[in-house]
PDB file of N, CA, C and O in Angstrom:
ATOM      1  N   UNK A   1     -43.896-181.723 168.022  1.00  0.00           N
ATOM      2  CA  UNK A   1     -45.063-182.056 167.212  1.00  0.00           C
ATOM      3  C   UNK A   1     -44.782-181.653 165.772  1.00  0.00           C
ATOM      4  O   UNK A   1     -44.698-180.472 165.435  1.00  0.00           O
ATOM      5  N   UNK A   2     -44.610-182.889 164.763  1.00  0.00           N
ATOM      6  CA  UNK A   2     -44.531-182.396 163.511  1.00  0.00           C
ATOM      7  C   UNK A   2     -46.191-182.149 162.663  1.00  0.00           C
ATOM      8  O   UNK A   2     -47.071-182.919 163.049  1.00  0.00           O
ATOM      9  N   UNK A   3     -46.512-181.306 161.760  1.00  0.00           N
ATOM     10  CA  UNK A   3     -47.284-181.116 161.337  1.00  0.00           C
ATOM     11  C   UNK A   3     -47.372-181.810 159.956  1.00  0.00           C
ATOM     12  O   UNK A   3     -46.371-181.824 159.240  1.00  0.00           O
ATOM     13  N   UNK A   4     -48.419-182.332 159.590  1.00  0.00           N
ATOM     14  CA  UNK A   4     -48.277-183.172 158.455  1.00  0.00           C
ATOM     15  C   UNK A   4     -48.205-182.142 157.090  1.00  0.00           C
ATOM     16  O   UNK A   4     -48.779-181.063 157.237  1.00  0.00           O
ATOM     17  N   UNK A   5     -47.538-182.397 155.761  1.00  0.00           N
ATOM     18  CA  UNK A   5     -47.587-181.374 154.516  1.00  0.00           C
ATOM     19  C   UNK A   5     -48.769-182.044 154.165  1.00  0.00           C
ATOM     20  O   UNK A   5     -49.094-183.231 154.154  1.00  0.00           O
ATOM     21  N   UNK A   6     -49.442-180.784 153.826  1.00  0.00           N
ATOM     22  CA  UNK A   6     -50.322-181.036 153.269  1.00  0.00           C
ATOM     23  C   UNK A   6     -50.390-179.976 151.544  1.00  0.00           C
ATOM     24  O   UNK A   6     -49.706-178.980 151.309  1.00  0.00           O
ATOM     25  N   UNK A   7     -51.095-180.416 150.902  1.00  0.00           N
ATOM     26  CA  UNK A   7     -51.021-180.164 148.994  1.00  0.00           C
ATOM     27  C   UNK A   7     -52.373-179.884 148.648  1.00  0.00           C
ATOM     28  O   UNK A   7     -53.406-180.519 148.863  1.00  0.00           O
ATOM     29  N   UNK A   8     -52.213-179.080 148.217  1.00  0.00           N
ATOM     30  CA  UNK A   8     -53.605-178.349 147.567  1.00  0.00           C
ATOM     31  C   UNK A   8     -53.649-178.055 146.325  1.00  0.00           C
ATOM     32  O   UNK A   8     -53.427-176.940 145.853  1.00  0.00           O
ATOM     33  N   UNK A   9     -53.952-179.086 145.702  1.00  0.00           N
ATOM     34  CA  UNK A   9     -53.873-178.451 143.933  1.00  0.00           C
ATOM     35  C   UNK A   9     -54.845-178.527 143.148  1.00  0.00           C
ATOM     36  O   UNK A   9     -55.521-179.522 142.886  1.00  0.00           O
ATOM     37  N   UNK A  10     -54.973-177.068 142.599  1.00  0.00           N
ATOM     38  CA  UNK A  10     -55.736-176.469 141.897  1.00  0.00           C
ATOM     39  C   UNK A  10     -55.776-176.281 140.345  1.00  0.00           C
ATOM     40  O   UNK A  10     -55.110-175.398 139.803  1.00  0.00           O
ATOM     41  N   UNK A  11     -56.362-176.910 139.835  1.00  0.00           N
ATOM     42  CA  UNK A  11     -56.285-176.733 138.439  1.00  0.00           C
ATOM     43  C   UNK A  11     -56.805-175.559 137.244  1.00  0.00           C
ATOM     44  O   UNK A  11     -57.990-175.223 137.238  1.00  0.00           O
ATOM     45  N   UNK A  12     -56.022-175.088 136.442  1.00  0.00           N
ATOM     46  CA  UNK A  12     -56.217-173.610 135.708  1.00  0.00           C
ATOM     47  C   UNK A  12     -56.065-174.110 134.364  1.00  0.00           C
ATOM     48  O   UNK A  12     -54.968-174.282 133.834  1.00  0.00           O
ATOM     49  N   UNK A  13     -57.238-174.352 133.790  1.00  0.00           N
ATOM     50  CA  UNK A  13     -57.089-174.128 131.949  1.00  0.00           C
ATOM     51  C   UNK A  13     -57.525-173.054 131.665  1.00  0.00           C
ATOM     52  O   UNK A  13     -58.563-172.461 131.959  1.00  0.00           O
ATOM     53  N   UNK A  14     -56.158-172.685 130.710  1.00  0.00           N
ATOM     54  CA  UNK A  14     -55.586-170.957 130.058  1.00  0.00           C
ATOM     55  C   UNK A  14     -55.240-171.345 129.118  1.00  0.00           C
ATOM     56  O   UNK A  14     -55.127-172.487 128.673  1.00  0.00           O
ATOM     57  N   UNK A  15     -54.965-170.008 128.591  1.00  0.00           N
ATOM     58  CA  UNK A  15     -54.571-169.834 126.733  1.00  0.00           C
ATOM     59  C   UNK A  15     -53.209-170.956 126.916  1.00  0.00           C
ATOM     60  O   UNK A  15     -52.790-171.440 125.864  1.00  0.00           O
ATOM     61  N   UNK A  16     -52.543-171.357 128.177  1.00  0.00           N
ATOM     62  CA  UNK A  16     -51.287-171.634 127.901  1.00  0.00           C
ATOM     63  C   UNK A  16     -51.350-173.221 128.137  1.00  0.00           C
ATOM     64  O   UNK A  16     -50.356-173.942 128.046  1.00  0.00           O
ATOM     65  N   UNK A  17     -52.523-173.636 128.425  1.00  0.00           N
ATOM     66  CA  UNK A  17     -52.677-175.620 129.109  1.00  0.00           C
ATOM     67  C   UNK A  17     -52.634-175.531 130.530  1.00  0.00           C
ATOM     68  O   UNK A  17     -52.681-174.517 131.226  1.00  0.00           O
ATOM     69  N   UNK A  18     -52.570-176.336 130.758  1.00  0.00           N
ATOM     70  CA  UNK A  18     -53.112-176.868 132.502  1.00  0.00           C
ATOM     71  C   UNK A  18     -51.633-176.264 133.382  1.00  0.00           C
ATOM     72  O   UNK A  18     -50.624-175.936 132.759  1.00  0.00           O
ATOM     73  N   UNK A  19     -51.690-176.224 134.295  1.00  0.00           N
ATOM     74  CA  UNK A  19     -51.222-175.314 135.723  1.00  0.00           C
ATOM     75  C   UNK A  19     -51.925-176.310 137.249  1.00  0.00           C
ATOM     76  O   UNK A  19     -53.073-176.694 137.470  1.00  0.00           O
ATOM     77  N   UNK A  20     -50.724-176.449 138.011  1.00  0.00           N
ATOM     78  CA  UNK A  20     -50.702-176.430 139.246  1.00  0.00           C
ATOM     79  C   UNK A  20     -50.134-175.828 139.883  1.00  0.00           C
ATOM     80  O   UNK A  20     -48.977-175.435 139.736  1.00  0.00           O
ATOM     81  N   UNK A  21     -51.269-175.543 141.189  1.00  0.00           N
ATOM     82  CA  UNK A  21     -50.267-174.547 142.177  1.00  0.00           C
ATOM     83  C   UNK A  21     -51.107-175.383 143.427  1.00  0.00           C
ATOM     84  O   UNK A  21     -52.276-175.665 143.689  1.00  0.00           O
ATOM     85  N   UNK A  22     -49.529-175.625 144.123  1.00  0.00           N
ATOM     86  CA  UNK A  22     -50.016-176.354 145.283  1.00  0.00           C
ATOM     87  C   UNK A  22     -50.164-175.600 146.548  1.00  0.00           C
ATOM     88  O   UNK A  22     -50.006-174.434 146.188  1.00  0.00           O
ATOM     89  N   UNK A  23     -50.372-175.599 147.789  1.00  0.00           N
ATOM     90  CA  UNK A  23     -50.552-174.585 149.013  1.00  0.00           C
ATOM     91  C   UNK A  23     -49.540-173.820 149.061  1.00  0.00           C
ATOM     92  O   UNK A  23     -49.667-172.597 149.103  1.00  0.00           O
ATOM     93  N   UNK A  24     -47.914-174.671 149.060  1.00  0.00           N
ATOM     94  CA  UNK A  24     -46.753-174.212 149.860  1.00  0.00           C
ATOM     95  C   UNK A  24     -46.749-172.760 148.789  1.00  0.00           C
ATOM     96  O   UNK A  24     -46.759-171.635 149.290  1.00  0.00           O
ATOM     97  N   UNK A  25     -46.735-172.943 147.476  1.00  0.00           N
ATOM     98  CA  UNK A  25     -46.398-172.233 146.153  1.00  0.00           C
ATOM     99  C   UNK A  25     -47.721-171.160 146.038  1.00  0.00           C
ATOM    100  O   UNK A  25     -47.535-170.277 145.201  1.00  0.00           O
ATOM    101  N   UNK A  26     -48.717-171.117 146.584  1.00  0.00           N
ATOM    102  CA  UNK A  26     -49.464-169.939 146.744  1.00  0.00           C
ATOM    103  C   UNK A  26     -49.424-169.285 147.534  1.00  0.00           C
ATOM    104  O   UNK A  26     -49.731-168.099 147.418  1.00  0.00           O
ATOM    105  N   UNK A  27     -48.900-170.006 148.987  1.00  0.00           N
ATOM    106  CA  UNK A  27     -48.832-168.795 150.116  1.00  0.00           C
ATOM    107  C   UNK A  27     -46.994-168.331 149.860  1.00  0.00           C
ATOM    108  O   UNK A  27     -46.641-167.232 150.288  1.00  0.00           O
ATOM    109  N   UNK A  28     -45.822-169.355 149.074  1.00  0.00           N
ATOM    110  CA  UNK A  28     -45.153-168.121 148.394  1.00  0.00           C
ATOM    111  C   UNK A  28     -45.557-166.904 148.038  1.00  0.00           C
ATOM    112  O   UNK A  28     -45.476-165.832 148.640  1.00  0.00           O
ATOM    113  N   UNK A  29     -46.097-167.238 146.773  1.00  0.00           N
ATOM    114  CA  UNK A  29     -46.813-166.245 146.101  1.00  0.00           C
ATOM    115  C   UNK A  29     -47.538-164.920 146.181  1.00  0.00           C
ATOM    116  O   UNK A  29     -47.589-163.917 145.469  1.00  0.00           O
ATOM    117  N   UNK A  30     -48.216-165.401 147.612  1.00  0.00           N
ATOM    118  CA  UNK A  30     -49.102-163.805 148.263  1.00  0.00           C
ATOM    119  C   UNK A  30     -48.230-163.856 149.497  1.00  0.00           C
ATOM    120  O   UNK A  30     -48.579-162.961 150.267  1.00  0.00           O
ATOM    121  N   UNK A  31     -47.236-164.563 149.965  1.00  0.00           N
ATOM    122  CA  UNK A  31     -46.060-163.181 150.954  1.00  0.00           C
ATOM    123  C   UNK A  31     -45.304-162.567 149.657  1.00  0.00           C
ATOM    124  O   UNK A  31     -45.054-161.394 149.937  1.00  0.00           O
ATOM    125  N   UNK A  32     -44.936-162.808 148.629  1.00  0.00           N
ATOM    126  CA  UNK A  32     -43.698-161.989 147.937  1.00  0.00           C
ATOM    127  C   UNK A  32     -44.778-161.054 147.761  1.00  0.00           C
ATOM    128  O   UNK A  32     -44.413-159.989 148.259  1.00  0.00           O
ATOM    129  N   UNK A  33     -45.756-160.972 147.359  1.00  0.00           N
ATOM    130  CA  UNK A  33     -47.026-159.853 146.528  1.00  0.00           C
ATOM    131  C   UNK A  33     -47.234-159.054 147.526  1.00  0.00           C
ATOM    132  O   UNK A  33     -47.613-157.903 147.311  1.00  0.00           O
ATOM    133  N   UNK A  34     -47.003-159.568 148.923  1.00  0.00           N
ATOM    134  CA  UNK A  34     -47.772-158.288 150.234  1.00  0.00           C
ATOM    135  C   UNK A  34     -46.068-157.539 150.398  1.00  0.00           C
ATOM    136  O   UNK A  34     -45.977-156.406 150.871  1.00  0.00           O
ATOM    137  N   UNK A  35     -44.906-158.251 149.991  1.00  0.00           N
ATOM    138  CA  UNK A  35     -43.917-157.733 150.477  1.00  0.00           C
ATOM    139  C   UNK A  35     -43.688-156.215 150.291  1.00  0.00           C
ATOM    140  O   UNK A  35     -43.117-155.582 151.180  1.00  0.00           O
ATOM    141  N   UNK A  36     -44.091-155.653 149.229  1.00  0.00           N
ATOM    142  CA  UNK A  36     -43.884-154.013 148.667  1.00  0.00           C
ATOM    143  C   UNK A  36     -45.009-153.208 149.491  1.00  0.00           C
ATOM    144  O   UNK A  36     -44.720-152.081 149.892  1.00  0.00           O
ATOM    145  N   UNK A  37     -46.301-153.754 149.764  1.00  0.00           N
ATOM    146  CA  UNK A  37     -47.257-152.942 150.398  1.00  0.00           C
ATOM    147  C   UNK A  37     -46.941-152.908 151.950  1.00  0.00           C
ATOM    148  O   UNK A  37     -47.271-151.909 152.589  1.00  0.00           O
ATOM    149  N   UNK A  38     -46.312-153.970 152.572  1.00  0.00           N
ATOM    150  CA  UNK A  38     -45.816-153.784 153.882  1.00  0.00           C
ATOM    151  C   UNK A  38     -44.374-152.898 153.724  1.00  0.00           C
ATOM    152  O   UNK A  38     -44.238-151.954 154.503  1.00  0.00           O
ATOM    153  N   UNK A  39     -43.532-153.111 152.957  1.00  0.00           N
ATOM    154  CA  UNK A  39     -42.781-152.219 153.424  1.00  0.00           C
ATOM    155  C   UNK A  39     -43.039-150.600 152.774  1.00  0.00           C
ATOM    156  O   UNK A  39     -42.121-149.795 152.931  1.00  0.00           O
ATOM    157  N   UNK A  40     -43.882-150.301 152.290  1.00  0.00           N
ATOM    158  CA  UNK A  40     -44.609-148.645 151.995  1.00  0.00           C
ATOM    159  C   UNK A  40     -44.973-148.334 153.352  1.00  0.00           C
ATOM    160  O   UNK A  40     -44.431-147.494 154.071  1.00  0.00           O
ATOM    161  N   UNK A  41     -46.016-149.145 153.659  1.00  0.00           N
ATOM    162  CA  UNK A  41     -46.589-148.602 155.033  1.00  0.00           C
ATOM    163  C   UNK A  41     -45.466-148.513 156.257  1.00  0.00           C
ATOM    164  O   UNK A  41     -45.603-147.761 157.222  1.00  0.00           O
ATOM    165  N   UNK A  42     -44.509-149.267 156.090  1.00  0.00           N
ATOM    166  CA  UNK A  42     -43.403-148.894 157.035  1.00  0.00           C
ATOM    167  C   UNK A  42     -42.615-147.927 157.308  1.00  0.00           C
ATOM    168  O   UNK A  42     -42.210-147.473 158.378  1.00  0.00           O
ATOM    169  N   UNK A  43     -42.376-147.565 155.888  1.00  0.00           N
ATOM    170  CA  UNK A  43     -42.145-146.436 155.442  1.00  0.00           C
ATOM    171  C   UNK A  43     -43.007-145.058 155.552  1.00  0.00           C
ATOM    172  O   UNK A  43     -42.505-143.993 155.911  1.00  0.00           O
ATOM    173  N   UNK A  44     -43.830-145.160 155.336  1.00  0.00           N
ATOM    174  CA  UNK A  44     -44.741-144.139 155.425  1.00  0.00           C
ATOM    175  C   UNK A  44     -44.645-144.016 157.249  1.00  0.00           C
ATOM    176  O   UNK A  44     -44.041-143.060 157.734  1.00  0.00           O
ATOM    177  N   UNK A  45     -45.132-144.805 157.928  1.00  0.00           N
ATOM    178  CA  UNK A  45     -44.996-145.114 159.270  1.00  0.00           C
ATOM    179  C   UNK A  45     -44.062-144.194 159.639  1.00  0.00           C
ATOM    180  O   UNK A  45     -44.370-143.199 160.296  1.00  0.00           O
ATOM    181  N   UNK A  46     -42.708-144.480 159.203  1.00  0.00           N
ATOM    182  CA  UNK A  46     -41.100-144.277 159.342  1.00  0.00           C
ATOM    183  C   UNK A  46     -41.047-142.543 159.694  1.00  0.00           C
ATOM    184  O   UNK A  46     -40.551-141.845 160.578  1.00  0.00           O
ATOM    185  N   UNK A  47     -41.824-142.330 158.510  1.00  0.00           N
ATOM    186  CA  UNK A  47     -42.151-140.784 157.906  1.00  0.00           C
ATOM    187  C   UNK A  47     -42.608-139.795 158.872  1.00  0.00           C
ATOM    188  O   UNK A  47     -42.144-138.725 159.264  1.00  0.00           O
ATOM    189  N   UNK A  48     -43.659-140.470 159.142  1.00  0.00           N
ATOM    190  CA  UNK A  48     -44.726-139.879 159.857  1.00  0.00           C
ATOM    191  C   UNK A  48     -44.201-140.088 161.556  1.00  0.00           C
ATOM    192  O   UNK A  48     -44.763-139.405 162.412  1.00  0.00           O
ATOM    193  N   UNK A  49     -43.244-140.940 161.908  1.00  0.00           N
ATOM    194  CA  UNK A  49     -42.689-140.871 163.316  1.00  0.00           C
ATOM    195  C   UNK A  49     -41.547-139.924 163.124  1.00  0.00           C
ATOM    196  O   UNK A  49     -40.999-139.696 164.202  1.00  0.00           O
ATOM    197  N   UNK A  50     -41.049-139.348 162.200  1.00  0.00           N
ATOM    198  CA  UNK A  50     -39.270-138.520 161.948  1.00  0.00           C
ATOM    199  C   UNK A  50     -40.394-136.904 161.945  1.00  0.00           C
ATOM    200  O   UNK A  50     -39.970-135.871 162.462  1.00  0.00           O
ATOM    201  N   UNK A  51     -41.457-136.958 161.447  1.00  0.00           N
ATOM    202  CA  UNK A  51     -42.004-135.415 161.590  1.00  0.00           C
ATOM    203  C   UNK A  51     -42.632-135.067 162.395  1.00  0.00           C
ATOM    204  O   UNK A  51     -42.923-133.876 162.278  1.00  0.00           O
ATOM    205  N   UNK A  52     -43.154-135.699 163.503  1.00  0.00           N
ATOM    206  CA  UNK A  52     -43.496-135.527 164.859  1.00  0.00           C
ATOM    207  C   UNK A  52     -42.489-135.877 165.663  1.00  0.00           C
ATOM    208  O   UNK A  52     -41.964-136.987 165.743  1.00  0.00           O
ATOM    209  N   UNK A  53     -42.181-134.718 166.372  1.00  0.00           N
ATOM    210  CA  UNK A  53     -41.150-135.109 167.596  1.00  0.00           C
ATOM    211  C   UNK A  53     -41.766-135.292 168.892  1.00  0.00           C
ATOM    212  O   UNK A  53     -42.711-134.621 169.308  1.00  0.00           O
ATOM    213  N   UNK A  54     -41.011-136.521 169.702  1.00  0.00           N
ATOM    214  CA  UNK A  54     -41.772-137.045 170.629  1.00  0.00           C
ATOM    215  C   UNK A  54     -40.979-136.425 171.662  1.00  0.00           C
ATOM    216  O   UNK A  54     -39.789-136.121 171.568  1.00  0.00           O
ATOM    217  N   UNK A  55     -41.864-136.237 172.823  1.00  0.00           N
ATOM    218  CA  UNK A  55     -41.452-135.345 174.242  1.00  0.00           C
ATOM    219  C   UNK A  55     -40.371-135.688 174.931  1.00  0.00           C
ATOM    220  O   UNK A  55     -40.061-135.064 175.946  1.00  0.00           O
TER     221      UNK A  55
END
């Protein structure tokens, strides 16, 4: 089953002129942006399993 592409574009007038951002290019956008807060909490995670020792 192929899924059809679908395009979502949104228009932004700014100091700089018009802007599109289509679906594929925003959900880029917010995985690269969650990428640093998921790997903290992994880390932290990481942390917090190395200072409790398990039985």
């Amino acid at each position: 089953m192929t899924l059809p592409q679908v395009s979502i574009h949104t228009t932004v007038q700014g100091c700089c002129g018009r802007r599109a951002l289509n679906a594929h290019e925003e959900l880029a956008a917010r995985t690269f942006a969650a990428q640093p807060h998921l790997r903290l909490r992994w880390l932290q995670q990481a942390r917090d399993d190395s200072d409790d020792p398990r039985p």
